[in-house]
Backbone bond lengths (Angstrom), bond angles and torsions (degrees), N, CA, C in turn:
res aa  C-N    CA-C-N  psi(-1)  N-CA   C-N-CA  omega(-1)  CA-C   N-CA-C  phi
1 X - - - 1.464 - - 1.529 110.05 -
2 X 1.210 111.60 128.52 1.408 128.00 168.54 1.901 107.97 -28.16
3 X 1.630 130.69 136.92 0.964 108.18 144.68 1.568 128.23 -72.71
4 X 1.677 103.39 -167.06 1.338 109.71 171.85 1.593 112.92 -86.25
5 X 1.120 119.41 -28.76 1.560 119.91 176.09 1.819 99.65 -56.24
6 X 1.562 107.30 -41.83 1.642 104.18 -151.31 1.920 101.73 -77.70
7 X 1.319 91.48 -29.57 1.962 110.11 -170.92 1.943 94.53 -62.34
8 X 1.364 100.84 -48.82 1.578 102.72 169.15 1.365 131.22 -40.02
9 X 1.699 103.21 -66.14 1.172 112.20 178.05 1.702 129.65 -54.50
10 X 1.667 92.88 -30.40 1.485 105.25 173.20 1.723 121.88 -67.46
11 X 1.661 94.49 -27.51 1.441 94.59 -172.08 1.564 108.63 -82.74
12 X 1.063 115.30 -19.40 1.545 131.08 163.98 1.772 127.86 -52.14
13 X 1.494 90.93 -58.93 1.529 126.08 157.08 1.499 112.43 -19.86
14 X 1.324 91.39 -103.07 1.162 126.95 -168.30 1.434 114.99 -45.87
15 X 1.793 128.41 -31.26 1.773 98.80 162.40 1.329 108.41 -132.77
16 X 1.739 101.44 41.98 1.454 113.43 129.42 1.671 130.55 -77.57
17 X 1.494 87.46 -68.40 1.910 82.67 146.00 1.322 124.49 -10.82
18 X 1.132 105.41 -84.13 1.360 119.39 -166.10 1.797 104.84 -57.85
19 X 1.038 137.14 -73.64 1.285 127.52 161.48 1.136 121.03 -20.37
20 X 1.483 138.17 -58.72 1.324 136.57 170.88 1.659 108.77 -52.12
21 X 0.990 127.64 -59.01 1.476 114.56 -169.69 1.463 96.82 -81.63
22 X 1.567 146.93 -8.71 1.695 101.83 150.50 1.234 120.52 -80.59
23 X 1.423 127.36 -15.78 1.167 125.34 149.19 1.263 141.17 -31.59
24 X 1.557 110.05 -46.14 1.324 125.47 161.97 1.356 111.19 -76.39
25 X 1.418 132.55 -7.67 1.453 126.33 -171.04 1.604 100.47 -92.21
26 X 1.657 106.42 -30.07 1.171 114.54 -159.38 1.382 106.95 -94.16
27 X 1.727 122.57 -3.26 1.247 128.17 177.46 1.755 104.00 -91.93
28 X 1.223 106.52 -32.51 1.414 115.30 174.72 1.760 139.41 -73.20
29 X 1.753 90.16 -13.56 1.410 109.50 -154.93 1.392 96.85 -144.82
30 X 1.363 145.33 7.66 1.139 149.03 -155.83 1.958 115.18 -3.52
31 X 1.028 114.69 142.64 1.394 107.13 173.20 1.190 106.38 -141.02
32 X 1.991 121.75 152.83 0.949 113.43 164.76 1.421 115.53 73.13
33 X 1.391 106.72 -169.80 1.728 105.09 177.52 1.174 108.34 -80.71
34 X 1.150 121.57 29.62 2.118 116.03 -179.70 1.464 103.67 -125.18
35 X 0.876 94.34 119.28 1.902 122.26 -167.55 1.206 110.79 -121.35
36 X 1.590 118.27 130.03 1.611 113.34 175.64 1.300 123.35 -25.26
37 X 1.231 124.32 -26.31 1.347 108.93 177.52 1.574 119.30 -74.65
38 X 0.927 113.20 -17.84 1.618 126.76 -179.14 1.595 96.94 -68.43
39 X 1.568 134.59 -22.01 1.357 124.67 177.30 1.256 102.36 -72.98
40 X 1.214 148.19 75.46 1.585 135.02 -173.99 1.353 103.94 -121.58
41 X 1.088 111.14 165.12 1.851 128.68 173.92 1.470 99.02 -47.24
42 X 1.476 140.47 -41.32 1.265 128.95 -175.04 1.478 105.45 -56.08
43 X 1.361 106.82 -55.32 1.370 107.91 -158.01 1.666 124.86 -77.74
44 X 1.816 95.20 -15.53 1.727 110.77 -175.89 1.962 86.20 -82.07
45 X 1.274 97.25 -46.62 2.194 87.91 -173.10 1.421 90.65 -34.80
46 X 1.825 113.64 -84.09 1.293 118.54 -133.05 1.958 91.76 -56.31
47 X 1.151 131.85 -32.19 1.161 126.45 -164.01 1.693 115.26 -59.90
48 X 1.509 115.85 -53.97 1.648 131.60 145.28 1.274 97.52 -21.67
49 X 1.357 120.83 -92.71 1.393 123.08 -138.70 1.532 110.91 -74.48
50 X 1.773 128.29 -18.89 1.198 125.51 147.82 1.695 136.79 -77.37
51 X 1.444 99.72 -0.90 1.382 124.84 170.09 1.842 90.14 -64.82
52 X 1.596 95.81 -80.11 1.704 98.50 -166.82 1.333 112.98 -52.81
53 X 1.204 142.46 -32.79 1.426 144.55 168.81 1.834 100.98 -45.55
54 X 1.403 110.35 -68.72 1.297 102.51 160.80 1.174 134.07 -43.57
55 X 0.910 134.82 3.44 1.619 138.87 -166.37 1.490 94.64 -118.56
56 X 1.151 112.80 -52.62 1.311 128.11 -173.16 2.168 104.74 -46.25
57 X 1.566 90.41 -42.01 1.366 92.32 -169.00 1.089 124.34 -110.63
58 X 1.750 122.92 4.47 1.281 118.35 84.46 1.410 141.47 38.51
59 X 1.757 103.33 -95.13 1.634 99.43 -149.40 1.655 84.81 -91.79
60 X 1.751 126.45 -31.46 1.235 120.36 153.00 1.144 143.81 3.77
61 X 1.710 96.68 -73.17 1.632 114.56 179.90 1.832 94.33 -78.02
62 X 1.060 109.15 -42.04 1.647 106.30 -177.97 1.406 118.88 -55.73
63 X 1.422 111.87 -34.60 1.419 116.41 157.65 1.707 141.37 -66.63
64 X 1.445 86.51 -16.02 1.102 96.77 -171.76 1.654 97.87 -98.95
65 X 1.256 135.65 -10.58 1.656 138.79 173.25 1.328 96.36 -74.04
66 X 1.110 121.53 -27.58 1.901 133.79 -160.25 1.589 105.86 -69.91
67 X 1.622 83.40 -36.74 2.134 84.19 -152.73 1.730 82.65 -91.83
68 X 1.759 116.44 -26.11 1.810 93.88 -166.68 1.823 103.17 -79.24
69 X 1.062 109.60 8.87 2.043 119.06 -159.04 2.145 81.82 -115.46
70 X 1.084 133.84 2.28 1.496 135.96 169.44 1.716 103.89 95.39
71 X 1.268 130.02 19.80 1.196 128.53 179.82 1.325 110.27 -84.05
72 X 1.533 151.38 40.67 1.253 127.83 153.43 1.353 148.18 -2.37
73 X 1.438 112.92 123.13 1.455 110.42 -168.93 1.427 125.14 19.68
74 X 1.394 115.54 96.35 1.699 141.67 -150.84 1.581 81.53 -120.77
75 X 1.694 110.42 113.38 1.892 104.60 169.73 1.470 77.37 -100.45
76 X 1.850 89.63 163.95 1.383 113.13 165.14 1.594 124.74 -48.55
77 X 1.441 118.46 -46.71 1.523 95.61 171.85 1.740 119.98 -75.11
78 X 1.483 116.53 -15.18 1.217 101.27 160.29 1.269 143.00 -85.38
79 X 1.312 113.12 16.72 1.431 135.72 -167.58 1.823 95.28 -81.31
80 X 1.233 129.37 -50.91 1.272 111.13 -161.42 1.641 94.24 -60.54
81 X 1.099 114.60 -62.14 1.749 125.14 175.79 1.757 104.82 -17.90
82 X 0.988 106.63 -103.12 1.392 130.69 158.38 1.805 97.45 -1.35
83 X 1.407 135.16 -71.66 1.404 147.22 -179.95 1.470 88.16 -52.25
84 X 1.407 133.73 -57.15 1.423 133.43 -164.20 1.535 115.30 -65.83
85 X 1.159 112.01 -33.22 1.632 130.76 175.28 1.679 118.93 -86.89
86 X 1.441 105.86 -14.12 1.470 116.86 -167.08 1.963 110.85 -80.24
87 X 1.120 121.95 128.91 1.852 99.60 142.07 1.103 126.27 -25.33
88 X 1.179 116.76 121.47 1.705 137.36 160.42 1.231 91.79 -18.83
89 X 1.702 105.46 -62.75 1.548 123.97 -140.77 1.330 105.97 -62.42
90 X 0.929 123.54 -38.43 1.772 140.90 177.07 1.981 93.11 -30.66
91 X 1.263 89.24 -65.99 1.670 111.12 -155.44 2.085 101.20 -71.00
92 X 1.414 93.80 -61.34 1.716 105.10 174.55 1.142 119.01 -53.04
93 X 1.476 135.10 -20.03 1.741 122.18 177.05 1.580 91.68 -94.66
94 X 1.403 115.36 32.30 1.608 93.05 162.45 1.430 111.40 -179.76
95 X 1.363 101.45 51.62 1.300 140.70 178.89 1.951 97.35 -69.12
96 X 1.155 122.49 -39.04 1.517 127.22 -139.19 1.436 69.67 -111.11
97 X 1.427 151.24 -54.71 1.799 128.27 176.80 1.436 102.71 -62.31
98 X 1.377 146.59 -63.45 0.938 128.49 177.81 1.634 127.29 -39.46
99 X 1.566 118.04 -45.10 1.123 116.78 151.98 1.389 137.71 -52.76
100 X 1.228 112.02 -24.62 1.728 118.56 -178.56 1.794 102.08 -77.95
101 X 1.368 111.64 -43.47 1.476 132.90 178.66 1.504 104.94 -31.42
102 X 1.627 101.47 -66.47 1.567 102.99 -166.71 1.559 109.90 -86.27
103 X 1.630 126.61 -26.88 1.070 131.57 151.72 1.316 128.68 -36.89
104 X 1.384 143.84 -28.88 1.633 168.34 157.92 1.576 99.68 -68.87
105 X 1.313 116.39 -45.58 1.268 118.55 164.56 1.362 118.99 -31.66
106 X 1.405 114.84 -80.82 1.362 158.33 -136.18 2.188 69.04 -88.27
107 X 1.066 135.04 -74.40 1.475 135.36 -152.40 1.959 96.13 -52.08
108 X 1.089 95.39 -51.67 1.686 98.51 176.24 1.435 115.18 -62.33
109 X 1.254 112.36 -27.78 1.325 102.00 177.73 1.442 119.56 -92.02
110 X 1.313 131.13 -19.35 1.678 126.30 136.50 1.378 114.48 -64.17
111 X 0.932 130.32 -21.81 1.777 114.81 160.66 1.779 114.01 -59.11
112 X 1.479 98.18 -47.80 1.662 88.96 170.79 1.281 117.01 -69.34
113 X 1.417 146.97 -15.13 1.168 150.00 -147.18 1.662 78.02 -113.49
114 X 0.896 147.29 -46.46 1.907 129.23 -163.21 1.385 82.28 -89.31
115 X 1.508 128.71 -48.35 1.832 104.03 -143.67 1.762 90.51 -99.88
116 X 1.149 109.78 -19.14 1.813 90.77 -176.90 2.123 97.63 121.35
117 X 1.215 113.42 143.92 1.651 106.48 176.54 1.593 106.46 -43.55
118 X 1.644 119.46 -59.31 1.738 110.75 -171.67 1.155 111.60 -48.48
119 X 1.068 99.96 -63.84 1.832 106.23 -164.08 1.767 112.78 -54.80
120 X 1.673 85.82 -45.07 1.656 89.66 -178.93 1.379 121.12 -42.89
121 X 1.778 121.65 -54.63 0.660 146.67 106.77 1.892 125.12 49.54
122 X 0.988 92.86 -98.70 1.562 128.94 173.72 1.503 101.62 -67.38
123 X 1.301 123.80 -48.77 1.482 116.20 -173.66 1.879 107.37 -78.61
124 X 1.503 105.53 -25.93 1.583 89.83 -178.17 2.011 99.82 -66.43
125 X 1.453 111.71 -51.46 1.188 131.40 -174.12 1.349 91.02 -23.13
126 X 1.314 115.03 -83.75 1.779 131.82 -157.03 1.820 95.43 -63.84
127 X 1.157 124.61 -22.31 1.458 122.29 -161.89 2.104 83.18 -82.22
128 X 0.901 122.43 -43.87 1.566 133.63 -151.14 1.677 92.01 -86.92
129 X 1.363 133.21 -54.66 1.032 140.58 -176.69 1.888 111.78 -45.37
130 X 1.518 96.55 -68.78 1.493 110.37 159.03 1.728 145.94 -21.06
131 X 2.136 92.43 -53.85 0.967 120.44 -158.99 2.178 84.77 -92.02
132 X 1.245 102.16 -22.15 2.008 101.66 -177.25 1.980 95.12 -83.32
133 X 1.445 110.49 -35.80 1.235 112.63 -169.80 1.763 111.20 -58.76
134 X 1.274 90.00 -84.77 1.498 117.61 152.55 1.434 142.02 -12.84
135 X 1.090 95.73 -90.99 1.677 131.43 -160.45 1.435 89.75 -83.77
136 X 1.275 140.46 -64.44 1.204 147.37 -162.38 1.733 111.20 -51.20
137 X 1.329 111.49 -48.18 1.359 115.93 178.20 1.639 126.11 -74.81
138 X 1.478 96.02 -37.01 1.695 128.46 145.32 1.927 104.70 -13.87
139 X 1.319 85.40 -80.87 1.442 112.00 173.34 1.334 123.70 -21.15
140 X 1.354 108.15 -100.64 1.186 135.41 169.39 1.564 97.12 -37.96
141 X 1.261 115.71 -103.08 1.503 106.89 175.99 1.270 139.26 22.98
142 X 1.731 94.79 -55.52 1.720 117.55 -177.24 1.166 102.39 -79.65
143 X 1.631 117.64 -40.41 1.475 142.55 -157.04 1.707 90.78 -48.94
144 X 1.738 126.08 -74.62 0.615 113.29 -170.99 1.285 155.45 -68.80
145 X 1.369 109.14 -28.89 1.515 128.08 163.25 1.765 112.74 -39.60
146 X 1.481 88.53 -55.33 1.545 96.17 -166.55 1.390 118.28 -78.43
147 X 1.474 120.90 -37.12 1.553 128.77 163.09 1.206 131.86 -105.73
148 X 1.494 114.71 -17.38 1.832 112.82 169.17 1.563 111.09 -87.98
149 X 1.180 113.10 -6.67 1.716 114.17 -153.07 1.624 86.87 -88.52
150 X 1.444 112.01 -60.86 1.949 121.82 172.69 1.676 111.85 -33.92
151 X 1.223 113.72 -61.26 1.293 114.91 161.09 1.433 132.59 -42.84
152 X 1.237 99.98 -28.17 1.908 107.23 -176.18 1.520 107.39 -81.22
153 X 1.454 116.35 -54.47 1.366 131.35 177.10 1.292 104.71 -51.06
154 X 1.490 131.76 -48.51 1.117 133.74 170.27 1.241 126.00 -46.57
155 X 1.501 111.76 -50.43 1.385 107.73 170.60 1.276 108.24 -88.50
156 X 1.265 160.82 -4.88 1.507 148.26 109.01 1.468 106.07 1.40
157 X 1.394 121.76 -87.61 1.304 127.15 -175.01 1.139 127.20 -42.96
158 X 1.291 128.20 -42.00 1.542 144.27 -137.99 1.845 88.93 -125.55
159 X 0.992 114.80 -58.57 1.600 127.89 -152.31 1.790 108.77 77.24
160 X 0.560 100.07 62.18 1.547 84.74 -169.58 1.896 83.87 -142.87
161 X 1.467 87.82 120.36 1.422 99.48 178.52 1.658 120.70 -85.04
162 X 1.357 89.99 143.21 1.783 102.06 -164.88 2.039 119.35 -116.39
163 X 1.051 117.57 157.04 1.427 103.58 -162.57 1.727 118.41 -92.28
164 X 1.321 126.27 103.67 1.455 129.87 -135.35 1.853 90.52 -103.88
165 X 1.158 126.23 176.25 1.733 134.38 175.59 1.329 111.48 -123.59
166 X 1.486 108.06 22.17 1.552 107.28 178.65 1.607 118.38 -38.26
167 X 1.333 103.33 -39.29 1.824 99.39 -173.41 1.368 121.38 -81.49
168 X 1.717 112.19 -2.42 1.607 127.96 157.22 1.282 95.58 -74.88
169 X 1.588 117.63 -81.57 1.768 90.09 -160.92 1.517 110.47 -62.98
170 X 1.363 149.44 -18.97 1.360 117.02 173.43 1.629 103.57 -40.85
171 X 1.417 112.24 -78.59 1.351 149.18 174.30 1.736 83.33 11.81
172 X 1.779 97.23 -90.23 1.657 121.44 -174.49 1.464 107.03 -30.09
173 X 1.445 109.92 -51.47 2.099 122.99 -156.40 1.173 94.59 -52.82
174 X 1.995 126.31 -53.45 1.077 139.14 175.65 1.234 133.60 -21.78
175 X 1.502 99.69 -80.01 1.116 140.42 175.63 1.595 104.69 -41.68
176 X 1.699 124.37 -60.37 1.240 126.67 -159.54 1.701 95.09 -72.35
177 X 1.767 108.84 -43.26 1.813 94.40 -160.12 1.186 89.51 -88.60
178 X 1.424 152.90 0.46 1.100 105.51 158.27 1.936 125.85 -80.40
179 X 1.228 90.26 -19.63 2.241 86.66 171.84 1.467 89.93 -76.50
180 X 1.601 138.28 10.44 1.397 112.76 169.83 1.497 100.08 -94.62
181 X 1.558 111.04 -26.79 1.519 107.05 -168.84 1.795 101.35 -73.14
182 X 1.242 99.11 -27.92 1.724 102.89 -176.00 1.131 130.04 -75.36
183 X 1.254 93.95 -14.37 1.683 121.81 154.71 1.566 126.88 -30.12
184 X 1.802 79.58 -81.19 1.322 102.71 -174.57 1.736 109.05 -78.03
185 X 1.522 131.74 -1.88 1.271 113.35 150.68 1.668 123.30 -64.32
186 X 1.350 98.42 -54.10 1.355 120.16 -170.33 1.824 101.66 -46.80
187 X 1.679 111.61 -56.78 1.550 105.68 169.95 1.560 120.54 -54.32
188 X 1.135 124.39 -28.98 1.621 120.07 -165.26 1.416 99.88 -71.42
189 X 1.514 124.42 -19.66 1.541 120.17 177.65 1.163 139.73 -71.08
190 X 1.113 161.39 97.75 1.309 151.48 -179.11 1.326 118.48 -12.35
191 X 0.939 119.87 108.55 1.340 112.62 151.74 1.993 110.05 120.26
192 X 1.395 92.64 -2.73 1.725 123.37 -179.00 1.825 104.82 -45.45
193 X 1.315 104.26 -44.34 1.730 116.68 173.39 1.793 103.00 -49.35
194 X 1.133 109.05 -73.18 1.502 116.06 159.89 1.835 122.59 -16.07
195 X 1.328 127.09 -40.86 1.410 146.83 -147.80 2.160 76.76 -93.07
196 X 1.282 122.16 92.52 1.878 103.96 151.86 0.906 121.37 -41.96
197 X 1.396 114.49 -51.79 1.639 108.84 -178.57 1.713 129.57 -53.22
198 X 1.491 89.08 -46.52 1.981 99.37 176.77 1.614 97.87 -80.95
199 X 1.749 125.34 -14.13 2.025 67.51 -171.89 1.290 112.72 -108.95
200 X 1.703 127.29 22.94 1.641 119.01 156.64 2.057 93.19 -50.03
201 X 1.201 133.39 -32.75 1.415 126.70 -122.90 2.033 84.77 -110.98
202 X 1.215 105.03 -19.89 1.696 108.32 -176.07 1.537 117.72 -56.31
203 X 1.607 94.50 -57.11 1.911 102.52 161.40 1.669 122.86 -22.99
204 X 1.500 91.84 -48.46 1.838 98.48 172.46 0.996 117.53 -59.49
205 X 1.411 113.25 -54.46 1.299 124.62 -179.12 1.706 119.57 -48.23
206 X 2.016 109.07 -52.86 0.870 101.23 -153.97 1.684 104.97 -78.44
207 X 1.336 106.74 8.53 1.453 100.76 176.94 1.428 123.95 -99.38
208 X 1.611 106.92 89.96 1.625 103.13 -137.34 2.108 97.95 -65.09
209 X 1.103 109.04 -10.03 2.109 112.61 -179.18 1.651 94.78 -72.60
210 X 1.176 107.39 -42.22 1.467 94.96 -174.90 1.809 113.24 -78.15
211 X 1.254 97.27 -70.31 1.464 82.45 -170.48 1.888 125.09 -72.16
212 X 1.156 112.08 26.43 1.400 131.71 142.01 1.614 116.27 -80.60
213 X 1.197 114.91 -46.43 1.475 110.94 -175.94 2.222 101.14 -71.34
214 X 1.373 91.55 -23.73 1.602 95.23 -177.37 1.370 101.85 -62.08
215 X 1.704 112.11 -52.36 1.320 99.62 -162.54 2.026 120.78 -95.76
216 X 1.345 87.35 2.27 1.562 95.62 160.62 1.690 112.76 -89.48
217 X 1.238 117.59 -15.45 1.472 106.75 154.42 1.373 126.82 -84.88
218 X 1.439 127.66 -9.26 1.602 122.50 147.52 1.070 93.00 -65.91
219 X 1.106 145.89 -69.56 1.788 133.51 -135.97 1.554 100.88 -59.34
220 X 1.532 108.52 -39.85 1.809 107.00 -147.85 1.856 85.74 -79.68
221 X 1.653 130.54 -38.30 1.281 127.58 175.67 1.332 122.27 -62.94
222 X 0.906 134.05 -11.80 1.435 158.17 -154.74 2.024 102.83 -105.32
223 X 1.646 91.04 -57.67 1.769 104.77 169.69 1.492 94.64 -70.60
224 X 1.206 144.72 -53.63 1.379 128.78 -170.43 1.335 106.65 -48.17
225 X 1.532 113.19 -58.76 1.899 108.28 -171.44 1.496 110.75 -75.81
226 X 1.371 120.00 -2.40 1.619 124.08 155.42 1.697 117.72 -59.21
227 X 1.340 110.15 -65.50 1.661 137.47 157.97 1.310 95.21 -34.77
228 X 1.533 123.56 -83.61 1.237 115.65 -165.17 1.801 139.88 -42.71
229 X 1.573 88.60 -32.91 1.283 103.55 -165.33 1.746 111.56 -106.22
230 X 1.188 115.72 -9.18 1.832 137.08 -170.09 1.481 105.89 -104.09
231 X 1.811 100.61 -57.63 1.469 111.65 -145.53 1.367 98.12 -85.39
232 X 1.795 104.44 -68.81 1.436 113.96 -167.59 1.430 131.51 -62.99
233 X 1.702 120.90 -0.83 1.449 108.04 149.61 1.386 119.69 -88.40
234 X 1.119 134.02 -9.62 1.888 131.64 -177.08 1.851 94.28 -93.94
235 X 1.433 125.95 -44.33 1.134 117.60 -158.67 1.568 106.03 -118.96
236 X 1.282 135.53 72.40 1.688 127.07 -144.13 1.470 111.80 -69.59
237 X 1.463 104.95 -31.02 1.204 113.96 -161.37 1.678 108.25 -86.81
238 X 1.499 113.35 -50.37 1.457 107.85 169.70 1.414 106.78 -57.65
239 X 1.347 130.93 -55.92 1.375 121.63 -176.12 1.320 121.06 -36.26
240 X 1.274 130.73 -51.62 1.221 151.51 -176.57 1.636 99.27 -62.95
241 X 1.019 131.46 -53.50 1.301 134.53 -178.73 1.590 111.98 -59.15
242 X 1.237 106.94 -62.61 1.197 111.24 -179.99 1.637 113.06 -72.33
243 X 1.327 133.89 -17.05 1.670 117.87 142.41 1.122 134.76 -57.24
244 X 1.482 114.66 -21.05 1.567 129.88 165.49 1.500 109.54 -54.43
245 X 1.255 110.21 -64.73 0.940 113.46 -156.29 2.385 114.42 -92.22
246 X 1.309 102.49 -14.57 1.143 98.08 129.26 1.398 139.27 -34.34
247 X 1.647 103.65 -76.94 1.127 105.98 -166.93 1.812 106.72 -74.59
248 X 0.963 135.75 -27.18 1.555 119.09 161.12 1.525 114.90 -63.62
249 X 1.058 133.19 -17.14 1.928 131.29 158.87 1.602 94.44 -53.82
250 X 1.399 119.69 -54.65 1.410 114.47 -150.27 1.451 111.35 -75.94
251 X 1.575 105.22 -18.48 1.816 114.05 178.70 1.492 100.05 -76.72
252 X 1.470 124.51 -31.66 1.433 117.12 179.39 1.574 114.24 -77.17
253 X 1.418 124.25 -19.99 1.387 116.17 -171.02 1.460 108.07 -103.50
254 X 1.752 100.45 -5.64 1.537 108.43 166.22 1.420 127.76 -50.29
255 X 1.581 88.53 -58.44 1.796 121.22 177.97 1.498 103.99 -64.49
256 X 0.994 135.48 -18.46 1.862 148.03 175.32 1.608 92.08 -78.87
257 X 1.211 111.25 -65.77 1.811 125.12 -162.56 1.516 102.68 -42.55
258 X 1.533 99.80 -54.15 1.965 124.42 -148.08 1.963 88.68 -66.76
259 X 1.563 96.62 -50.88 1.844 99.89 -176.70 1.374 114.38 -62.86
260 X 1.132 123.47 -9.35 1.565 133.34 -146.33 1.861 82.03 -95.86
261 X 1.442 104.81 -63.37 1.506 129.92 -165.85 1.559 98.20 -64.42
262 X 0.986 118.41 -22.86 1.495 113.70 -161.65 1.871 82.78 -90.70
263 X 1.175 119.39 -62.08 1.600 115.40 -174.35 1.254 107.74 -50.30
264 X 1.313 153.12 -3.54 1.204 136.60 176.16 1.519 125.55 -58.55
């Protein structure tokens, strides 16, 4: 069996690889608006130096599988050790985040290569901002109806308790309303149109039905992993009830959200 150092390296590998040779296909074969000249020292720096940032975050998340698997404070030179001594398993149930990691990499770094370092730049920024604003609550939202709700009924039926991620989606709910609340400072200012980065993100804003329904779907996911994680072991039965019925609010403000997004 593979170690955990080697399962790493592969997941690293492998859509680096792959980035480099369309890179090389695309230096050979030009496509599109990206023309040899677009291979330049600007674009190989920023590519290096967001490579190692990636790496960096990376050995992060890798550290951080270490300490929840009983590995305590793991330094960098003891990390290969540590990978050599570790479960596979540690490393292999999360082969496909490590892969997505350097893969996102590799997407930003053909964004700088068509639009140029600024722009490139600027478009992952506003693409990432969006996708936490947005997309993130999107997410979750769906997350629960469709996969926490089966689980609930289940343990309704059965009693038989099952293992839930309430302290991810709080975590997520957080995370999204507050860049929604930061939002709406950043717009109330003069001059916010001005900001590239904020004004793909103003449209949201300026649609005050939508991005209310956005940020009442952090709040209501946010109260679920509150419920989940406070309520529903001391009180099983209200807890359980009241995630139900959460999560059917959130299927109705979904169907509000989805029409909202579609009129834009």
């Amino acid at each position: 069996m593979k170690s955990a150092r080697r399962l790493l390296v592969e997941a690293v590998l492998a859509p680096l690889a792959m980035w480099v040779i369309m890179w090389s296909l695309g230096y050979i074969r030009p496509f599109g608006d990206v023309g040899r000249e677009n291979f330049n020292a600007s674009w190989l720096i920023t590519t290096i130096v967001s490579f190692f940032i990636t790496l960096a975050l990376v050995i992060l998340f890798v550290k951080r599988l270490l300490r929840k698997a009983g590995y305590s404070q793991v330094g960098l030179r003891e990390l290969p050790r540590v990978l050599d001594e570790a479960d596979p398993k540690i490393i292999g149930g999360s082969m496909r985040e490590i892969f997505t990691i350097v893969a996102l990499w590799g997407a930003f770094s053909t964004w700088v290569l068509e639009l140029g370092p600024k722009k490139g730049i600027i478009f992952t920024v506003s693409f990432a901002v969006i996708f936490v604003v947005v997309a993130l609550p999107l997410m979750v939202s769906m997350l629960i109806p469709i996969m926490e709700v089966p689980f609930l009924l289940y343990e309704i039926l059965t009693g038989k308790r099952l293992s839930y991620i309430f302290k991810e989606i709080l975590l997520v709910s957080l995370v999204s309303g507050g860049f929604l609340i930061f939002l709406s400072l950043i717009a109330t200012h003069l001059g916010a149109s001005e900001i590239v980065i904020i004004r793909p993100l103003l449209k949201f804003y300026m649609n005050r039905d939508l991005y209310k329904n956005l940020l009442l779907l952090s709040a209501l996911n946010a109260l679920y992993g509150l419920i989940g994680i406070f309520i529903l072991p001391r009180r099983r039965r209200l807890g359980l009830l009241t995630l139900l019925l959460i999560a059917l609010a959130l299927v109705l403000i979904l169907i509000k959200v989805f029409i909202q997004l579609h009129s834009l």
